[in-house]
C-alpha positions in Angstrom: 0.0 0.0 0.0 1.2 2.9 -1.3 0.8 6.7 1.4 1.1 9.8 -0.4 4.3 12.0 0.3 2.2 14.9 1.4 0.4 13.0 4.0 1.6 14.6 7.8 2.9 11.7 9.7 0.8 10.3 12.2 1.9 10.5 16.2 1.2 8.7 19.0 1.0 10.4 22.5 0.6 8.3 25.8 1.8 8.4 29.4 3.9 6.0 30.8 4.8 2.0 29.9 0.9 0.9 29.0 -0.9 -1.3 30.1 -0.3 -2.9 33.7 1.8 -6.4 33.5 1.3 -9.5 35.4 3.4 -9.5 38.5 3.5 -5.6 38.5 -0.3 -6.2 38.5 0.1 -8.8 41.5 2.3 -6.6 43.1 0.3 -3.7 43.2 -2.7 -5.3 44.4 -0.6 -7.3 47.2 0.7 -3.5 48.8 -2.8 -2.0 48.4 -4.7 -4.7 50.4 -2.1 -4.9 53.3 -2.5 -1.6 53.1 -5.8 -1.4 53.6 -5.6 -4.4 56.4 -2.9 -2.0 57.9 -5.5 0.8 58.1 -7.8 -1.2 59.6 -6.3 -3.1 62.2 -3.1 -0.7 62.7 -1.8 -2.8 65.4 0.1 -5.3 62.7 2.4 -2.7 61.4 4.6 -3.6 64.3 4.8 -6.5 63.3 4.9 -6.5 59.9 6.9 -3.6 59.3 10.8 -4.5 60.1 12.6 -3.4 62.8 16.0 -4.8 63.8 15.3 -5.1 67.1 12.2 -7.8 67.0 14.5 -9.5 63.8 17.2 -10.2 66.2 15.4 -10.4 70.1 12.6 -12.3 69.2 13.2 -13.9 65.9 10.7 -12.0 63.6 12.5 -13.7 60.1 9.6 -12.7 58.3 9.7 -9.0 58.7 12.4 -8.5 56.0 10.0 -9.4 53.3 6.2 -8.5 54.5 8.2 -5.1 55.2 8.3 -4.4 51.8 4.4 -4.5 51.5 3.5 -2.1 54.2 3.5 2.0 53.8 3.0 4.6 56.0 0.6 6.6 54.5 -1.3 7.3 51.3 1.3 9.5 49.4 3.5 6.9 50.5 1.8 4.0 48.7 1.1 6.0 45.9 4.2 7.1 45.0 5.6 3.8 45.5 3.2 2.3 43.5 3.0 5.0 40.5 7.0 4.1 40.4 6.4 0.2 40.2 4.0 0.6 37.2 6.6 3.3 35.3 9.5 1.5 36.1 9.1 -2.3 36.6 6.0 -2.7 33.5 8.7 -2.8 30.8 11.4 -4.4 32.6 9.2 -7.6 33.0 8.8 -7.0 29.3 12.0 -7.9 28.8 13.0 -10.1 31.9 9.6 -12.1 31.7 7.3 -12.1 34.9 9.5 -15.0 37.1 13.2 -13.3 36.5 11.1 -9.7 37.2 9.4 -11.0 40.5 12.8 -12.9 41.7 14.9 -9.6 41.4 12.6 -7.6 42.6 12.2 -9.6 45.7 15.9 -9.9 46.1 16.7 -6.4 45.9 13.9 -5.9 48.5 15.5 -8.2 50.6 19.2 -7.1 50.7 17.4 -3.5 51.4 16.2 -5.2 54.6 19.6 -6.7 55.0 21.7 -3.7 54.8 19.2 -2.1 57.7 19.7 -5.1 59.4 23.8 -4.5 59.5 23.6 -1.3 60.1 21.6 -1.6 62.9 24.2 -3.8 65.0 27.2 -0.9 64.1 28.0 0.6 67.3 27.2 4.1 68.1 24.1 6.6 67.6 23.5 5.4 63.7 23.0 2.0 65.0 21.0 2.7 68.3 18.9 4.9 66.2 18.2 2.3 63.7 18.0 -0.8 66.2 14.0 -0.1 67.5 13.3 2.1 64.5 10.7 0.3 62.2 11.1 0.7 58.3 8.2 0.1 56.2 7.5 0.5 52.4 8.8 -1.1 48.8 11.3 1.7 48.5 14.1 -0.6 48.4 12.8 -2.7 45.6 11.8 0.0 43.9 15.1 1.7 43.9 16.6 -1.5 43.1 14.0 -1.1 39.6 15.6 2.3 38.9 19.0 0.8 38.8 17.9 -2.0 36.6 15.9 0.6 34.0 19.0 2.8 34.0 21.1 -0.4 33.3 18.4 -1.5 30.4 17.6 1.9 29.0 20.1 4.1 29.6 19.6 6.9 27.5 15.9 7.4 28.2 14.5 10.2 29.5 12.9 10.6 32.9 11.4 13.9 33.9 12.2 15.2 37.1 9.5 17.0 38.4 7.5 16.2 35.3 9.7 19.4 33.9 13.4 19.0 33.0 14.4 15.9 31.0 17.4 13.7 32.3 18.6 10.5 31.0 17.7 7.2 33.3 21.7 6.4 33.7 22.3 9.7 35.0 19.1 9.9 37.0 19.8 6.9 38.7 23.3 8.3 39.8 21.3 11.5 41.1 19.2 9.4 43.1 22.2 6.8 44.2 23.9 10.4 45.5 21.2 11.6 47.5 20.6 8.0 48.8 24.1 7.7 50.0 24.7 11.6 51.2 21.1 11.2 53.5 22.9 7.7 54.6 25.6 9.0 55.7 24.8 12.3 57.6 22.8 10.3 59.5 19.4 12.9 58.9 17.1 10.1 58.2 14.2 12.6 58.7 11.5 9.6 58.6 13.2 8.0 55.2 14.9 4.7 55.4 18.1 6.0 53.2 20.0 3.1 54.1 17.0 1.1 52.5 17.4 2.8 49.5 21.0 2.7 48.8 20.7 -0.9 50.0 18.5 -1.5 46.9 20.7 0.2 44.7 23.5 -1.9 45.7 22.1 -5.2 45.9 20.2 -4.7 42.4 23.7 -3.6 40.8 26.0 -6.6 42.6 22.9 -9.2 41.1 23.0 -7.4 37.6 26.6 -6.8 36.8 28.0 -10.1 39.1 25.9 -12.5 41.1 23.3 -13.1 38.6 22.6 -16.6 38.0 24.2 -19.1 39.8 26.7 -17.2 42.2 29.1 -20.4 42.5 28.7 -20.9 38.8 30.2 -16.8 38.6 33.3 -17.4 40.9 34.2 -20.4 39.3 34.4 -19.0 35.4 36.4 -15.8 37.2 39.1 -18.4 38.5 38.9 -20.1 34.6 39.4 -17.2 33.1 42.4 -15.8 35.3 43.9 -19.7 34.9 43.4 -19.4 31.7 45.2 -15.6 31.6 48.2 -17.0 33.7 48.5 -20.4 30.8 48.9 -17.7 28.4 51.3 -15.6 29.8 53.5 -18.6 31.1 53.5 -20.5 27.7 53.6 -17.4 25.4 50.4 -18.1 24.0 48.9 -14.8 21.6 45.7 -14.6 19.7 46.6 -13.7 16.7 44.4 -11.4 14.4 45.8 -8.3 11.9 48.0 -6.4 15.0 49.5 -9.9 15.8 51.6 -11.0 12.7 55.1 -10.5 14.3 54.8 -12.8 17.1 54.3 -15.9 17.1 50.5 -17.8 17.6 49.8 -21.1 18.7 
């Protein structure tokens, strides 16, 4: 089918990655009814929520996941959840739904983790910390930013719906401010620690654990065998910048 020349081409305006996917979906739904339950019967948060102190007195294991599903308020929720469906919809495009829900819960996790080992440093940053209760899929949703930055680097995110930034150098904004809050120690009711605990664990599972972590440290050790073989036994690779030594 032939369009004539003249013709203005047509264009497509939308907000945001489309239509919801599965676990995002799941997700979504999971914070909003705890949410809800946590509204209505406020007494859980306590134990839902995590704090360091009932992880490591009284054994509460589960709080470093069901953490990740309770939020302080409404803003709070929303703005977590707005992120999820902007950042995390087109990354389980491309990861599919079981590699999407598995890194998000890790990164969650190892947000709750780093709290965890901050919490037992000695002095005021870890006796704050120790009876403080976190709450809220920050974490994991930082962890998403990385992992869009790593996966679409050069597209835009608009900070305060306004100024255009690319998502590699947004994430390092946000990675900054994460790890500046962190360390002065202002935590002004914002788990920074969480959040820069999210970026961390989501980059380490990216760029080195991902997959089988054994399977990882054993092709590093190959590869530096390998490295030292060549060196010992003067063994080159060849190719057109090669033809004066020898190849074998």
């Amino acid at each position: 089918m032939r369009y004539s020349s003249s013709a203005p081409p047509s264009v497509i305006y939308r907000f945001g990655p489309g239509p919801v996917t599965l676990v995002v979906k799941a997700l979504i739904w999971a914070n909003v009814l705890l949410f809800v339950l946590s509204w209505l019967v406020p007494g859980i948060v306590p134990w839902l929520g995590l704090q360091p102190a009932a992880v490591f007195s009284r054994l509460f294991v589960w709080q470093p996941v069901t953490y990740m599903f309770v939020h302080a308020g409404v803003f709070h929720i929303l703005f977590n959840m707005l992120a999820l469906w902007m950042f995390g919809v087109e990354l389980e495009r491309r990861w599919g739904s079981r590699f999407f829900l598995k890194y998000y819960l890790i990164t969650g996790v190892g947000a709750a983790v780093t709290t965890l080992a901050l919490a037992i440093l000695p002095g005021l940053v870890g006796a704050a910390m120790h009876d403080a209760v976190t709450v809220g899929a920050s974490g994991a949703i930082y962890g998403l930013l990385l992992a869009y930055g790593l996966s679409f680097p050069d597209r835009p995110i608009y900070v305060w719906a306004l100024f255009p930034v690319p998502a590699r150098y947004f994430v390092m904004i946000m990675g900054a401010i994460a790890f500046m809050s962190s360390v002065g120690g202002d935590r002004g009711g914002v788990a920074n620690s969480a959040h820069l605990g999210g970026l961390v664990v989501g980059y380490l599972y990216l760029r080195v654990w991902r997959g089988n972590p054994l399977d990882a440290i054993k092709y590093r050790y190959v590869k530096f065998r390998m490295n030292r073989l060549r060196r010992k036994f003067d063994v080159h690779p060849g190719g057109r910048s090669d033809w004066d030594r020898r190849v074998h």
